[in-house]
Structure formats: C-alpha cells, structure tokens
C-alpha positions in Angstrom: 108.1 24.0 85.1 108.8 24.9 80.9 110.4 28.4 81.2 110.8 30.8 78.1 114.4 31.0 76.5 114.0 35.2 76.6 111.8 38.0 78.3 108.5 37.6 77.6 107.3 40.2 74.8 104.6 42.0 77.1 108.2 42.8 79.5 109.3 44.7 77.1 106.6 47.7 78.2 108.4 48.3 81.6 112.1 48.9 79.8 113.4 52.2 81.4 114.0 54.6 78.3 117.5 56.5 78.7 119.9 54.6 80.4 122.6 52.5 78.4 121.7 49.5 79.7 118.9 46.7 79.9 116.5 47.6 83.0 113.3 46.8 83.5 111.0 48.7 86.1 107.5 47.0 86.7 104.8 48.8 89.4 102.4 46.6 91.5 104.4 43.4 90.6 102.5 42.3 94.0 99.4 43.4 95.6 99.4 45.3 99.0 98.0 41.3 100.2 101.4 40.2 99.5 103.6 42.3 100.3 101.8 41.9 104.3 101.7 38.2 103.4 105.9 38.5 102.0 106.9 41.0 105.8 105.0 38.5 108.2 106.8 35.7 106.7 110.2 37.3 106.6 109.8 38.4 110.0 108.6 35.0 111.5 112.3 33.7 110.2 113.8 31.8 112.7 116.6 33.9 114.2 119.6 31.9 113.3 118.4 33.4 109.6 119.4 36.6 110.2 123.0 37.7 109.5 124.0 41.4 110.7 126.3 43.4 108.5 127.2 47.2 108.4 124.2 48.7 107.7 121.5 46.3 106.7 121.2 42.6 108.0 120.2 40.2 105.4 118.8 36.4 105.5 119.8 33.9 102.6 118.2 31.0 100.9 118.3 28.1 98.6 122.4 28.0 99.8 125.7 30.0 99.7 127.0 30.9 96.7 130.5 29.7 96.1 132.7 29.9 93.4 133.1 25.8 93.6 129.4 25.9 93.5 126.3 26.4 95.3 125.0 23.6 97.8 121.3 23.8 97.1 118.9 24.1 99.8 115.1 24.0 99.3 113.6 27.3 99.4 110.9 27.6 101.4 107.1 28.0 99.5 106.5 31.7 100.5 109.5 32.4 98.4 109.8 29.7 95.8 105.8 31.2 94.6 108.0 34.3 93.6 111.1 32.8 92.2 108.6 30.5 90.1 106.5 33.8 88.7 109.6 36.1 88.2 111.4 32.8 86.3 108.2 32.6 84.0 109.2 36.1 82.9 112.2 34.8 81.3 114.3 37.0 83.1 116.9 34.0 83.7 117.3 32.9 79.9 115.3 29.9 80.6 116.4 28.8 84.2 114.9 28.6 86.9 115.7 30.8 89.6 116.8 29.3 92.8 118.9 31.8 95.3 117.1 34.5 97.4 119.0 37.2 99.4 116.5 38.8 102.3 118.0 42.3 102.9 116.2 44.8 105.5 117.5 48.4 105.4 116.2 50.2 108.1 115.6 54.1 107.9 119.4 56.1 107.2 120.9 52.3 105.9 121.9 51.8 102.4 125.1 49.8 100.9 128.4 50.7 99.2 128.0 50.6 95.5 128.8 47.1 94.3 128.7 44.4 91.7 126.7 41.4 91.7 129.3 39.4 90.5 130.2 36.1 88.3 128.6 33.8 90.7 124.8 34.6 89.3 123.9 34.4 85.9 124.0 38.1 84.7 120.6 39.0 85.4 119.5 40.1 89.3 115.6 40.7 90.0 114.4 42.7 93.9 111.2 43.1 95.1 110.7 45.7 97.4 108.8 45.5 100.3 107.7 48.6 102.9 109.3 51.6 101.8 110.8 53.6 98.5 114.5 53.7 97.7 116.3 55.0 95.4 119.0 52.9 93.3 122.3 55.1 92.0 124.4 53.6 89.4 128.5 54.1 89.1 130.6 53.6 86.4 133.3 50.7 88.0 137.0 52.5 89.2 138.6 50.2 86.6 136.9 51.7 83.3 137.2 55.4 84.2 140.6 56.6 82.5 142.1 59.3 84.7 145.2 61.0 86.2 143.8 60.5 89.7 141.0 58.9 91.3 137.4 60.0 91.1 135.3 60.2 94.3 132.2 58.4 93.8 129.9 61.5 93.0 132.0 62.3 89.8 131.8 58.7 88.6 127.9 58.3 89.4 125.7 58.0 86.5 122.0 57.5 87.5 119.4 56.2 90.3 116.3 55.2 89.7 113.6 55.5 92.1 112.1 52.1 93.3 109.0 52.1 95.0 107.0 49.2 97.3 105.6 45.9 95.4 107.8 46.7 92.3 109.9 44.3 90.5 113.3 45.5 88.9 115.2 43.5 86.6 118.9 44.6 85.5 120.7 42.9 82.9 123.4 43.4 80.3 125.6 46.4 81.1 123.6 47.9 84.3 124.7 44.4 85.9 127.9 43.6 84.0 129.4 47.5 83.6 128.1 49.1 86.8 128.1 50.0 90.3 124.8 49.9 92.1 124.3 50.9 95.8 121.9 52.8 97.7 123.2 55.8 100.0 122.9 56.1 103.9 120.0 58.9 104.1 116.9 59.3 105.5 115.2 61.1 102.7 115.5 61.3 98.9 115.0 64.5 97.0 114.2 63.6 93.3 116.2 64.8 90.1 116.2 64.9 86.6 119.1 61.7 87.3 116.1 59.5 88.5 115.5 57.8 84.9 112.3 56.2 85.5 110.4 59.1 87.6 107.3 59.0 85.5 106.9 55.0 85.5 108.0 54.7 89.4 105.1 57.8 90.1 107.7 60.7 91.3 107.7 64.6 90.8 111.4 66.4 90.1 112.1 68.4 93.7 109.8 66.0 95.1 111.1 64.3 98.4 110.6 61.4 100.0 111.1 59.8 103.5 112.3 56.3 103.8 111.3 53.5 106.5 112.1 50.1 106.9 112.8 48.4 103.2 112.7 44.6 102.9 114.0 43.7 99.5 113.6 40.0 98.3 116.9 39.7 95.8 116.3 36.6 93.5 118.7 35.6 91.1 120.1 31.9 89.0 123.2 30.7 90.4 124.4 28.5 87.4 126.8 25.6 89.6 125.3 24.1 91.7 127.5 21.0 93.4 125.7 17.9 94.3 125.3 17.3 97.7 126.8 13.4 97.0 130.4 15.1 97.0 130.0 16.1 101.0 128.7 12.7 101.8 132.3 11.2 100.5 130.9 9.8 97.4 132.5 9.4 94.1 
C-alpha cells in the first residue's frame, strides 16, 4: 500500500480552530453500518482478549508495545480495513499503521489523564463507537512552574466533545505537551472549554448522557522486533 508523506490536503477542513495544538475532528468517519458491523465484531472477541483495568477493560492487537520493540501480530481484517483507510490519510507520516487498542468505557468510566508516550510515533487516531465523550486536556505537572502543586482542574486546558463514528487525530503538542483523559461521570454539561462544539453538533449548557463507548485507538509503533530473535536465531 503507497501511503502519503503528510495529511492529505482535504484533512485540513476538520482542523479544530483554537487550541494550540494540531487536532483534527472529522464527523461520520463511518456510517451507522459500521459502526454495528465494528461493536458485533469487538464483542464476538474471544474472551482471553479482554484485559480488565480500573475503570474500562480494553483488548489489544497487532502486539505489545515494548520499548525493545513491538512483536507484530497480524491484525485481524475487521480492523486492518480501518488502520488501512485512516493510514491513507497520512496521519502516520507515511507509515502504515499497525497497533489497535480496543477500550470500552461503560457509563460513569473514564481514565486518568495521560500521555501516549515515546512508544508510538507522535500521532494517535480513535474512533468512537456507541456513545459521546468528552476529551479534557491538561497541561503535564512537569511544565507548570509553581510554589506548590496544582490540582488537576487548575492545570486543565480544554475538552473537546467526541461524538459516535468520528475520527480524531492529535498530533504535535496536544500529543507531545498534554494530558488527555476522560472523567468518571455519567453526563456531560457543555461549555464554552469544548473547542470543537459547532463541528462535533453540541449547544453551550447543553447536556448529555453517556452509555457504553467502544473506542478503536490506532496508532504506528515505529520498532518492531523480528520475530527470528525469539526463535534463537542470529
């Protein structure tokens, strides 16, 4: 597959205007056929798949990510269709995308704010599947100059408001410079702090009930080992 060195020009429509950063918001990425199509298939997972966490449980695919490198796995065709279209994009600088992270985040769920870390290739693109979330943004402990510590409300920054079947795309600073997570509630009440409110179809004061999210997390890892080294191979 011949992949584009950058972000194809017709991306550059779904930029989100405001935020410091490099994010892309795109609506009905997938049809409502999918995204049935993307839950039966997540849910028919053999068991073993699942891993539970605090919070959300979470499948993987295509391998662990290491920092010795990644064994690759093959992904299976209900998923490689979507790392295939998404790589087309350019959103990878050219390379192909071949790690998936299956989270589920059940109604009142969400995760700590986090970074994605050196193990991808700076670039992270979800599709969502089932319900709305929102996404708030932190600026990281270590570039906040202070006396004292700052809870996590005085260092947030933004959310942005990210509806079924769309595709988000973070890059530059929004992967490399902040915190993302999504908070434990069961509804979200919109703001003038959501960034992309008109693009994503939301009303400031508006709120929203959540349900069950599937998000479909696929990124580059960039070392990948070969699988010769486990077979004792020189």
């Amino acid at each position: 597959m011949e992949l584009p060195s950058c972000i194809v020009e017709e991306l550059k429509d779904f930029i989100v205007d405001g935020d410091p950063s490099t994010i892309y918001y795109i609506p009905d990425f997938i049809t409502e056929e999918e995204e049935s199509f993307l839950l039966q298939q997540v849910y028919r997972s053999p068991k073993p798949k699942w891993t539970q966490l605090s919070g959300r449980r979470l499948q993987n695919w295509g391998g662990l990510p290491h920092p010795k490198g990644m064994v690759a796995e093959k992904i299976p065709d209900w998923l490689q269709t979507y790392c295939e279209k998404i790589s087309l994009l350019g959103a990878f600088g050219g390379k192909p995308a071949n790690h998936v992270l299956v989270n589920e985040y059940k109604q009142g769920e969400g995760i700590m704010p986090h970074e994605d870390g050196p193990l991808y290739h700076p670039t992270v693109t979800t599709i969502s599947l089932g319900s709305h979330t929102l996404l708030d943004f932190y600026r990281p402990l270590s570039s906040v100059e202070t006396d004292g510590p700052l809870s996590e409300e005085e260092r947030f920054l933004f959310s942005l408001l990210v509806r079924p079947r769309s595709l988000l795309i973070l890059q530059d600073d929004a992967y490399q410079h902040m915190l993302h997570g999504i908070r434990a509630c069961e509804e979200d009440t919109l703001s003038d702090r959501v960034l992309n409110l008109s693009a994503a179809g939301g009303l400031i004061g508006e709120t929203l009930s959540r349900g069950t999210r599937v998000s479909l997390t696929i990124r580059h890892v960039p070392k990948v080992m070969k699988t010769k080294l486990f077979l004792g191979r020189k």
